[in-house]
Structure formats: C-alpha cells, structure tokens
N, CA, C and O atoms as a Tripos MOL2 file, in Angstrom:
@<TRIPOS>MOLECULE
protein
  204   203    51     0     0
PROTEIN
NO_CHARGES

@<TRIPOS>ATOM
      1 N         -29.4310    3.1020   26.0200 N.3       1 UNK1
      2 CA        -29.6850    3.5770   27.3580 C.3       1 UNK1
      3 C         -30.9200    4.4800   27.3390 C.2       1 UNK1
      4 O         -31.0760    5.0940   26.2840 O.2       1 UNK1
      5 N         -31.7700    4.6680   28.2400 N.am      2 UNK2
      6 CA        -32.9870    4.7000   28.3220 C.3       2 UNK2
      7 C         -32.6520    6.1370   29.2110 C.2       2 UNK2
      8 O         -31.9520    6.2170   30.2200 O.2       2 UNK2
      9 N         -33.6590    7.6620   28.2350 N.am      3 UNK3
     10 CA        -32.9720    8.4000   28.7190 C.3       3 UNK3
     11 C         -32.8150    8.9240   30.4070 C.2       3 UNK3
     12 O         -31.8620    9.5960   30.8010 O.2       3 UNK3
     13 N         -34.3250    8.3130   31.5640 N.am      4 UNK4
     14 CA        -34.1330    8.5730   32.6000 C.3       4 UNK4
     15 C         -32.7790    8.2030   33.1430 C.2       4 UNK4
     16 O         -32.2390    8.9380   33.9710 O.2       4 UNK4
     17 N         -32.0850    6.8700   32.6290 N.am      5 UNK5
     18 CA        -31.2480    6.1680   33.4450 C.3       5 UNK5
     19 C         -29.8850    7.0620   32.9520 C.2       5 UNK5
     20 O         -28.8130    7.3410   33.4890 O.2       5 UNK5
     21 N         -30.2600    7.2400   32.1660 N.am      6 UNK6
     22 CA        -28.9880    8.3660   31.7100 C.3       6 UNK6
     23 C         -29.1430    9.5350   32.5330 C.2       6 UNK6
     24 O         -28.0790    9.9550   32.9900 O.2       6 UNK6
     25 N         -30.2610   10.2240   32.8720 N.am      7 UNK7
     26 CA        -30.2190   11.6300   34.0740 C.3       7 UNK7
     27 C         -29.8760   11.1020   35.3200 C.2       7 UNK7
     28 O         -29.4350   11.8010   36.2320 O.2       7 UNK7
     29 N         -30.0650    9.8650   35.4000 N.am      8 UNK8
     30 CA        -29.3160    9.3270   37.0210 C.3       8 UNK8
     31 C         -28.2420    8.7430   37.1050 C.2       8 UNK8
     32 O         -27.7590    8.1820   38.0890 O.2       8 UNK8
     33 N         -27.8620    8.8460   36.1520 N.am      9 UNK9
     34 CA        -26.3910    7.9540   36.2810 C.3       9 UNK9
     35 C         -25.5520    9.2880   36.3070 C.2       9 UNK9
     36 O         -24.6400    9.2760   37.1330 O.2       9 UNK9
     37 N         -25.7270   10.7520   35.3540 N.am     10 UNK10
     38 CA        -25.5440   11.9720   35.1910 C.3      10 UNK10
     39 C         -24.9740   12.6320   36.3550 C.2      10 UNK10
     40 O         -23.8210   12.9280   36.6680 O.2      10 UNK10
     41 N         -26.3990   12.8130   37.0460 N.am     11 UNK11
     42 CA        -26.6340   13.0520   37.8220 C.3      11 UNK11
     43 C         -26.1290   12.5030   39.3460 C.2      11 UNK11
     44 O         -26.1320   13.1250   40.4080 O.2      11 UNK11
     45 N         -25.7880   11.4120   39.1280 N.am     12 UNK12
     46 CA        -24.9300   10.9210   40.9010 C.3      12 UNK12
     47 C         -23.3760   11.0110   40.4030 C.2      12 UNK12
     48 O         -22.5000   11.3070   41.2150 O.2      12 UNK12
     49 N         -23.0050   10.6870   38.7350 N.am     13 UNK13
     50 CA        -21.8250   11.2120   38.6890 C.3      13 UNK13
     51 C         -21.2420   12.8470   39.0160 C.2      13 UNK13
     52 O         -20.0780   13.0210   39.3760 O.2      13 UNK13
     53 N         -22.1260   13.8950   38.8560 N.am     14 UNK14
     54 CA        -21.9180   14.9740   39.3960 C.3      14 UNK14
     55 C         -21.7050   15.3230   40.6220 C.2      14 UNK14
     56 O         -20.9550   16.1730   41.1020 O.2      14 UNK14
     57 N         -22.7520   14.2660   41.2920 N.am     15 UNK15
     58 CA        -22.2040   14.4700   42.9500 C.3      15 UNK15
     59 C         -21.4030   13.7400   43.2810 C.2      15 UNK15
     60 O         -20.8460   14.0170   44.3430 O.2      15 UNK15
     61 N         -21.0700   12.7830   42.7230 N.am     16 UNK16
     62 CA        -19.4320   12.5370   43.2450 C.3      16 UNK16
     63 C         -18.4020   13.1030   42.9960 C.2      16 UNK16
     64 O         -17.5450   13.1360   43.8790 O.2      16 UNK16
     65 N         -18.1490   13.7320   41.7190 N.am     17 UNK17
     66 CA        -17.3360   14.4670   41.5240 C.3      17 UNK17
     67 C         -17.2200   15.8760   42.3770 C.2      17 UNK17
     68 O         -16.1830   16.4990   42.6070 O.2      17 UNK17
     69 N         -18.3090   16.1480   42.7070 N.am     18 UNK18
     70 CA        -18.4320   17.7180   43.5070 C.3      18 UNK18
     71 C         -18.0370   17.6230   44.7240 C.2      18 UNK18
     72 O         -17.8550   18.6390   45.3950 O.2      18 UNK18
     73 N         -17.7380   15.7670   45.4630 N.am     19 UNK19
     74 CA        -16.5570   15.7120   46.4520 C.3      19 UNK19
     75 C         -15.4970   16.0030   46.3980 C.2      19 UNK19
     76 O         -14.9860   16.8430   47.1390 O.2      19 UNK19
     77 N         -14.8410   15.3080   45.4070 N.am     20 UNK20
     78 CA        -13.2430   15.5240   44.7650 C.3      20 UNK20
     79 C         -13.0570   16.5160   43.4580 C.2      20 UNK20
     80 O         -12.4530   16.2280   42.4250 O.2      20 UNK20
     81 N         -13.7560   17.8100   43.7750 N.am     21 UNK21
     82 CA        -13.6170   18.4430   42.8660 C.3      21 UNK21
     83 C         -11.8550   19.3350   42.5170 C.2      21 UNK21
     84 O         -11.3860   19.9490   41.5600 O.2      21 UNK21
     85 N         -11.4100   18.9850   43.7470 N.am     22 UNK22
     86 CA        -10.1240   19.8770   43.4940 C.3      22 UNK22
     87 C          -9.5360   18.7640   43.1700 C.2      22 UNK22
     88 O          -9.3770   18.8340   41.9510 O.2      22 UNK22
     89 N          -9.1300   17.7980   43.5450 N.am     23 UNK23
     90 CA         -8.0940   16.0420   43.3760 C.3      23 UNK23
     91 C          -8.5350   15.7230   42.6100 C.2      23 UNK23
     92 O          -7.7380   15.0540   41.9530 O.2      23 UNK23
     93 N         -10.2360   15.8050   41.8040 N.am     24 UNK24
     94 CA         -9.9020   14.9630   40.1250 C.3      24 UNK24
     95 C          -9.3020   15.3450   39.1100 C.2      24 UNK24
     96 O          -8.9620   14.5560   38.2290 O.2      24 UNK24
     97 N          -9.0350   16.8230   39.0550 N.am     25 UNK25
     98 CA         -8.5660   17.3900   38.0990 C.3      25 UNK25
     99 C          -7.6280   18.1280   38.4930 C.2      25 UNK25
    100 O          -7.6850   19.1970   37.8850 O.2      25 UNK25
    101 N          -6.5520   18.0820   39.4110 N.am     26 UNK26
    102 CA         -5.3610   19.2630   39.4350 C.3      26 UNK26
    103 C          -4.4920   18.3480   38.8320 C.2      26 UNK26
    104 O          -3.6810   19.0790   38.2640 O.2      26 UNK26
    105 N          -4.1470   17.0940   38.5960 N.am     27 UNK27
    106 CA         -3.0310   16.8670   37.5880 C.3      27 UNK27
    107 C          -3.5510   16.9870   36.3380 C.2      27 UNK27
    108 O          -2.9970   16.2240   35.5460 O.2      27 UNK27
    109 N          -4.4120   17.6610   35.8640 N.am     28 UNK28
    110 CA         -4.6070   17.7850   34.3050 C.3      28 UNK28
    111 C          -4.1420   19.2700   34.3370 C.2      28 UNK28
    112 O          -3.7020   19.5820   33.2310 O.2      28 UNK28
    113 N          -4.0940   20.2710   35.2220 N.am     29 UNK29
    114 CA         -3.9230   21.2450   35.1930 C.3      29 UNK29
    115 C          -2.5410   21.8900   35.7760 C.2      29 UNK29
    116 O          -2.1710   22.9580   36.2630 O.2      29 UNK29
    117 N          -2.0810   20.8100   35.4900 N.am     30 UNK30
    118 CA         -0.0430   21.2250   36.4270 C.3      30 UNK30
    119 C           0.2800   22.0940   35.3970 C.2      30 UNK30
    120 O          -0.3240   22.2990   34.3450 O.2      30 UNK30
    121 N           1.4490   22.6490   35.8850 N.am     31 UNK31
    122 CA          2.1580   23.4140   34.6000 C.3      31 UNK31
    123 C           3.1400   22.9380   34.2570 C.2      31 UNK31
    124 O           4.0350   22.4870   34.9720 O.2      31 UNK31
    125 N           3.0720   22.9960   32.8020 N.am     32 UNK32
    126 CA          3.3710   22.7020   31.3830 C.3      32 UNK32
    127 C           4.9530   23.0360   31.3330 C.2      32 UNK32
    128 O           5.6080   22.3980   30.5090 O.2      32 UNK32
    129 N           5.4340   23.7170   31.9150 N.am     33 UNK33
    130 CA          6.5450   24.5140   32.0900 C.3      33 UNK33
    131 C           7.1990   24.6100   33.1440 C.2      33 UNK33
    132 O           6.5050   24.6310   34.1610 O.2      33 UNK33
    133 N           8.7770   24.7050   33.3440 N.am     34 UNK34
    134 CA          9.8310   25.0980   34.4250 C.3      34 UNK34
    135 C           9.9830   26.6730   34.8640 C.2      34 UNK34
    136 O           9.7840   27.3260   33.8400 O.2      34 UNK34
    137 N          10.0880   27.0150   35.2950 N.am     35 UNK35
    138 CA         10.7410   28.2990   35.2290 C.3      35 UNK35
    139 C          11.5150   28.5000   36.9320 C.2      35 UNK35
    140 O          10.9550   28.5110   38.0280 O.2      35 UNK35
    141 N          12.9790   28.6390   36.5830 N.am     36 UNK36
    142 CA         13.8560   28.8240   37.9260 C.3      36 UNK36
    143 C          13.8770   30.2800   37.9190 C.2      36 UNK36
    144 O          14.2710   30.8880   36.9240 O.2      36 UNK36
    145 N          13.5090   30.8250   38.8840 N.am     37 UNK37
    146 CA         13.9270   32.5810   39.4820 C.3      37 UNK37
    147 C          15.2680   32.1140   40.0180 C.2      37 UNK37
    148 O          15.5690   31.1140   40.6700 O.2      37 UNK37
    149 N          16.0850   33.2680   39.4900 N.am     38 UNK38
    150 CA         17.6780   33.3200   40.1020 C.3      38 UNK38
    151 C          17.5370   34.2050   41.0340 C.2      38 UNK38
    152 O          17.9060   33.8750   42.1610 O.2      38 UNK38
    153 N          16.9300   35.6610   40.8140 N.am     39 UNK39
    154 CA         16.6900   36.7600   41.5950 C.3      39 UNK39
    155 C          15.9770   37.8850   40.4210 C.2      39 UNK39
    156 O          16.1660   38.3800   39.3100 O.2      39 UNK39
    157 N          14.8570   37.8580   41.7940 N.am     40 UNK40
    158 CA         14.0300   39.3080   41.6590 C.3      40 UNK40
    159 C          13.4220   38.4030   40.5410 C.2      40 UNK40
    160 O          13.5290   37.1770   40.5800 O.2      40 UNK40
    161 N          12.6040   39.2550   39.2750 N.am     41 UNK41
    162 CA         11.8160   38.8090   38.0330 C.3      41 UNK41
    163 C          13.1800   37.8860   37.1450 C.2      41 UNK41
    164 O          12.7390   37.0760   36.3300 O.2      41 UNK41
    165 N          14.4970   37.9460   37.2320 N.am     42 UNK42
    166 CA         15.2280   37.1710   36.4540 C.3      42 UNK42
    167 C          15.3230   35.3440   36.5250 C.2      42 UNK42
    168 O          15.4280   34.7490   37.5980 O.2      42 UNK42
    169 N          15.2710   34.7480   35.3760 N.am     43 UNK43
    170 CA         15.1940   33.2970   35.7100 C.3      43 UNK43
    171 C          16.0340   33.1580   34.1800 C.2      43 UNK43
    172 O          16.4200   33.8000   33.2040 O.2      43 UNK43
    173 N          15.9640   31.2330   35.0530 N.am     44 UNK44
    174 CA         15.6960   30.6410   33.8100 C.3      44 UNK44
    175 C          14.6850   29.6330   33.3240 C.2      44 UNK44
    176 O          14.5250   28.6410   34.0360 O.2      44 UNK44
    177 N          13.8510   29.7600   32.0130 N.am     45 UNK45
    178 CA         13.4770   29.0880   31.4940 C.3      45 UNK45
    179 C          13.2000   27.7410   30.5280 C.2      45 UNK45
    180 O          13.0870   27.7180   29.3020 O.2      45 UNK45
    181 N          13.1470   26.9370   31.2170 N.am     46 UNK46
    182 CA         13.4540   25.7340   30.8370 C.3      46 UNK46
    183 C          12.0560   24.6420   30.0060 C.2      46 UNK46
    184 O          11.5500   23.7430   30.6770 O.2      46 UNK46
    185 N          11.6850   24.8450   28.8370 N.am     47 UNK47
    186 CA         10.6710   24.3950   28.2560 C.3      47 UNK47
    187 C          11.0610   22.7300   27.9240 C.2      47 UNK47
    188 O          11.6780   22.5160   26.8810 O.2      47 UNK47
    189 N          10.6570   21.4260   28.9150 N.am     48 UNK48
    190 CA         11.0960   20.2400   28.2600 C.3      48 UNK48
    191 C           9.8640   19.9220   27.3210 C.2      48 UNK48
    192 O           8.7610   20.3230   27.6930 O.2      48 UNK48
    193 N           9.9580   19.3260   26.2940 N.am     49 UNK49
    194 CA          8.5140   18.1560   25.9220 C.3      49 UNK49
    195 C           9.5360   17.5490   24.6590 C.2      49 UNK49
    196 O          10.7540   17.6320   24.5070 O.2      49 UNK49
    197 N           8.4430   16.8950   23.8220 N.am     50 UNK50
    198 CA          8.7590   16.9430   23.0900 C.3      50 UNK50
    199 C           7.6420   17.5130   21.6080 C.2      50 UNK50
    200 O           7.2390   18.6760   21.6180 O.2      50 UNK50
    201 N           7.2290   16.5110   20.3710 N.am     51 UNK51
    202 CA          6.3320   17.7850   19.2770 C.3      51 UNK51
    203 C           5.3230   17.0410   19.4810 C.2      51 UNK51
    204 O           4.2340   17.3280   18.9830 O.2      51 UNK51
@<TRIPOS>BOND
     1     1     2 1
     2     2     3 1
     3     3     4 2
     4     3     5 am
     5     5     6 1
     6     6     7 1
     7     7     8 2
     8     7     9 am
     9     9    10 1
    10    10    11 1
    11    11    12 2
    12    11    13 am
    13    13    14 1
    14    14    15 1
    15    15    16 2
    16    15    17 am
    17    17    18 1
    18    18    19 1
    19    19    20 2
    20    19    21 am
    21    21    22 1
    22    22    23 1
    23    23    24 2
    24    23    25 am
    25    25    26 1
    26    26    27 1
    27    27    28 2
    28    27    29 am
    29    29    30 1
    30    30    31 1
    31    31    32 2
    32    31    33 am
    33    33    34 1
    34    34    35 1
    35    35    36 2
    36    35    37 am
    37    37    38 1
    38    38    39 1
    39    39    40 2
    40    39    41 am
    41    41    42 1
    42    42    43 1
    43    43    44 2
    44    43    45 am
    45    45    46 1
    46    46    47 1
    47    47    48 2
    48    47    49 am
    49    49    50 1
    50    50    51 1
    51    51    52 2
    52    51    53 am
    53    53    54 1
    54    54    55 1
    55    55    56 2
    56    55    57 am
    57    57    58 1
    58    58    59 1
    59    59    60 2
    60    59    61 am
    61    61    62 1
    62    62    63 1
    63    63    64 2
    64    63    65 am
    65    65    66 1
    66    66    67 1
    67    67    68 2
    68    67    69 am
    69    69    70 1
    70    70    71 1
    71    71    72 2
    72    71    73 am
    73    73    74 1
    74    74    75 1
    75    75    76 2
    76    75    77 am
    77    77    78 1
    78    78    79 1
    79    79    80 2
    80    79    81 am
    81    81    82 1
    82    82    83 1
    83    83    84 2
    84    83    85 am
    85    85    86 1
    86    86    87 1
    87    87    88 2
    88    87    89 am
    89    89    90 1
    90    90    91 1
    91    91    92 2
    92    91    93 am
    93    93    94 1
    94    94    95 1
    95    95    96 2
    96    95    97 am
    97    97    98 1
    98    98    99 1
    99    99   100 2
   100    99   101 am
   101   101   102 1
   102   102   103 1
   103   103   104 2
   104   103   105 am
   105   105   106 1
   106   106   107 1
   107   107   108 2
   108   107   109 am
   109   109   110 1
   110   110   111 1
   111   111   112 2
   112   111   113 am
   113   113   114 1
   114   114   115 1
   115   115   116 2
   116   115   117 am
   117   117   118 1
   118   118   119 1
   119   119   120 2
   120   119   121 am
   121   121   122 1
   122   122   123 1
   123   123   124 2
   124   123   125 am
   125   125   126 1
   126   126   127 1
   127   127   128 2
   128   127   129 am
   129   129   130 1
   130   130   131 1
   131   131   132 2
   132   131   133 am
   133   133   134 1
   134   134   135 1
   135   135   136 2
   136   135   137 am
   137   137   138 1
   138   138   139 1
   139   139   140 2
   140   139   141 am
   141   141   142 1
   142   142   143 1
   143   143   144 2
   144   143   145 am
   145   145   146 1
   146   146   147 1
   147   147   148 2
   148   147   149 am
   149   149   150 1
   150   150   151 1
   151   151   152 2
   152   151   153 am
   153   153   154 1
   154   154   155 1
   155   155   156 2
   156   155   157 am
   157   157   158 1
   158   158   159 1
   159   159   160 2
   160   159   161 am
   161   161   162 1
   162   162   163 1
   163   163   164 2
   164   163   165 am
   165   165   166 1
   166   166   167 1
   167   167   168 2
   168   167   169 am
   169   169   170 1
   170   170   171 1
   171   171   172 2
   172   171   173 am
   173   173   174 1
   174   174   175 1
   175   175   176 2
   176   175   177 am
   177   177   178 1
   178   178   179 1
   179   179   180 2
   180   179   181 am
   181   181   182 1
   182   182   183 1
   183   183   184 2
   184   183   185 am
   185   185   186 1
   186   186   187 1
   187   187   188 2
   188   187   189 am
   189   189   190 1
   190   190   191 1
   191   191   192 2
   192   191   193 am
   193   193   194 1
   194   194   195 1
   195   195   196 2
   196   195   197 am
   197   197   198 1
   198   198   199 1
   199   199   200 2
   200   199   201 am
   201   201   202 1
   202   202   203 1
   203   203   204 2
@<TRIPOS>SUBSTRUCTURE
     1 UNK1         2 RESIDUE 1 A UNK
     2 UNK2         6 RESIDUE 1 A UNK
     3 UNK3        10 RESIDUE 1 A UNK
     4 UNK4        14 RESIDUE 1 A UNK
     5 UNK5        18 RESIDUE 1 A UNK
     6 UNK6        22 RESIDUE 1 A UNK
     7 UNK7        26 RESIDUE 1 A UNK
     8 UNK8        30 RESIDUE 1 A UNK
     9 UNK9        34 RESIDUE 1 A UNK
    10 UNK10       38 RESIDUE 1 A UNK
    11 UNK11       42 RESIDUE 1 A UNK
    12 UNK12       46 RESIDUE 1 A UNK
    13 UNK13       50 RESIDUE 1 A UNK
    14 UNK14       54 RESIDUE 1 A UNK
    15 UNK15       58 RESIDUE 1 A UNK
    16 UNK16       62 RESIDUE 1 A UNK
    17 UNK17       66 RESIDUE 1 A UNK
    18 UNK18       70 RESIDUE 1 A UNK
    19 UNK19       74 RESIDUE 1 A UNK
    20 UNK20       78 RESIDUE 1 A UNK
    21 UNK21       82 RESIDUE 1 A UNK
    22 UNK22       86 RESIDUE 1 A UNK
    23 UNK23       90 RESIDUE 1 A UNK
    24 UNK24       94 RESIDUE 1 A UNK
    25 UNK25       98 RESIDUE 1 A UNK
    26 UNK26      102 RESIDUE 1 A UNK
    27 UNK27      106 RESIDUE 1 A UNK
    28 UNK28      110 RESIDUE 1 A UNK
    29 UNK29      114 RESIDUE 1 A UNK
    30 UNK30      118 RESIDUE 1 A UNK
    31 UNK31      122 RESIDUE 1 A UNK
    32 UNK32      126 RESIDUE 1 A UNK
    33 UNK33      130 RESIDUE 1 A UNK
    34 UNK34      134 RESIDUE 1 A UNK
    35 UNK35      138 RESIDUE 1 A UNK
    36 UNK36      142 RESIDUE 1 A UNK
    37 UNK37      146 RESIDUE 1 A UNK
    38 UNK38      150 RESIDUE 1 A UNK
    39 UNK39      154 RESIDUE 1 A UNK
    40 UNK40      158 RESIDUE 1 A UNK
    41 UNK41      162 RESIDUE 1 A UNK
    42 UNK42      166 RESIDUE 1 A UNK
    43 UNK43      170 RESIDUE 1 A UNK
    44 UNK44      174 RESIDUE 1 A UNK
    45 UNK45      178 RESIDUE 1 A UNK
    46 UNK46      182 RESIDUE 1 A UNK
    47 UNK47      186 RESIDUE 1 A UNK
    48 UNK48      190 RESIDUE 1 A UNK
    49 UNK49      194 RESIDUE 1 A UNK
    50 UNK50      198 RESIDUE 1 A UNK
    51 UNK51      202 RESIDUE 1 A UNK
C-alpha cells in the first residue's frame, strides 16, 4: 500500500468513526462485573467468568 493511500483511507476511517464514537465502542467497555446493592453501600457481589 502506497503510503498516500494509506493517509486516506486513515484518515476517512477517523471520520467515520467520530460519528459513532459512543456506539462503536461501549460494548467493549461494559462492566466486567455484577454487583446487587441490598441497601445503602451493602451488596452483593457476584464475579461470573471463567480463567
């Protein structure tokens, strides 16, 4: 690849992404973790995965 075509291909991929900047990436960023509040700061914590 020829490096201009690489700054434009770069480059319009950035502006598309800078549409859907919140929806391309909030399922990479969910949380990892449960946590039920019973009351006030008390819960329970529930860690599923596996190793």
């Amino acid at each position: 690849m020829q490096r201009r075509k690489f700054i434009q291909n770069s480059a319009m991929a950035m502006a598309l992404l800078s549409f859907y900047k919140s929806e391309a990436f909030a399922s990479n960023f969910a949380k990892a973790y449960q946590f039920k509040a019973l009351r006030n700061d008390v819960g329970v914590f529930m860690e599923q995965g596996g190793t």
